[in-house]
C-alpha positions in Angstrom: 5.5 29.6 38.1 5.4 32.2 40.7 1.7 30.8 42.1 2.8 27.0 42.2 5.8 28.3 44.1 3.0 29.8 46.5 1.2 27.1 46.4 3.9 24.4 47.2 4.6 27.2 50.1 0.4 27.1 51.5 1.1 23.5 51.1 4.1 22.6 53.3 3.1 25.1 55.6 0.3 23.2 56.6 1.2 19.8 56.3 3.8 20.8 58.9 1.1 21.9 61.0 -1.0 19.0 60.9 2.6 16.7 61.6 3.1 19.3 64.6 -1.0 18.9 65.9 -0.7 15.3 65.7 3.2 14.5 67.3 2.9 17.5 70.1 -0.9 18.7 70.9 -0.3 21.0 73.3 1.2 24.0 72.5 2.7 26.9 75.4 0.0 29.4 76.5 0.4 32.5 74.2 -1.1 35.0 77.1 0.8 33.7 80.2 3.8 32.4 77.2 4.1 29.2 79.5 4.7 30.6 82.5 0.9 29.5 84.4 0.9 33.2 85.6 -0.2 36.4 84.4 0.5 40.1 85.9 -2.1 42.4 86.8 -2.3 45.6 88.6 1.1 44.6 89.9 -0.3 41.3 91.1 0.6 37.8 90.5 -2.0 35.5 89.3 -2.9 32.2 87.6 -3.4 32.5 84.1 -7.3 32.0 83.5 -6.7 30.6 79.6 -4.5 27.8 80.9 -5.1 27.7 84.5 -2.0 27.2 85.4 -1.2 24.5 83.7 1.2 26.1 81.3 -0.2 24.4 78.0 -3.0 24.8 75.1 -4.3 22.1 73.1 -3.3 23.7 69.7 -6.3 25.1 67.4 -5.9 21.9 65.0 -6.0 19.4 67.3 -9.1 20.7 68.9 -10.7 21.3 65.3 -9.6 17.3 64.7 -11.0 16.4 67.7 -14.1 17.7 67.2 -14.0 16.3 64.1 -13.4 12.7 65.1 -16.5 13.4 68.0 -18.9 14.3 65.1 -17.4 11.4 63.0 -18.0 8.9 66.1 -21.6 9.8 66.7 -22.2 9.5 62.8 -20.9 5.9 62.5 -22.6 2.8 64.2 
């Protein structure tokens, strides 16, 4: 009982995800945590992961993505 509980947990975990990828794709930077700047050596700077732009296409959309490229080139 105590695995399917874990299970239906793994589950709707990531069908959540996958909702979350596909209604917002772009997720806030997690070094500059949205801000477009980062601070170093007491300077301010532009974030170089985002580049200022404040946002990060999340790690499942960019795994879909290339997954619908590959897909593409596959199919005439």
């Amino acid at each position: 009982m105590l695995i399917l509980a874990a299970c239906g947990l793994v589950v709707g975990g990531l069908g959540y995800y996958l909702v979350l990828c596909a209604v917002r794709p772009f997720g806030a930077c997690r070094k500059c945590d949205g801000s477009g700047e980062t601070e170093r050596w007491r300077k301010t700077r532009t974030c170089p992961r985002c580049r200022g732009k404040k946002l990060r296409l999340r790690l499942g959309r960019r795994a879909h993505n290339a997954w619908r490229r590959t897909y593409d080139a596959g199919t005439d």
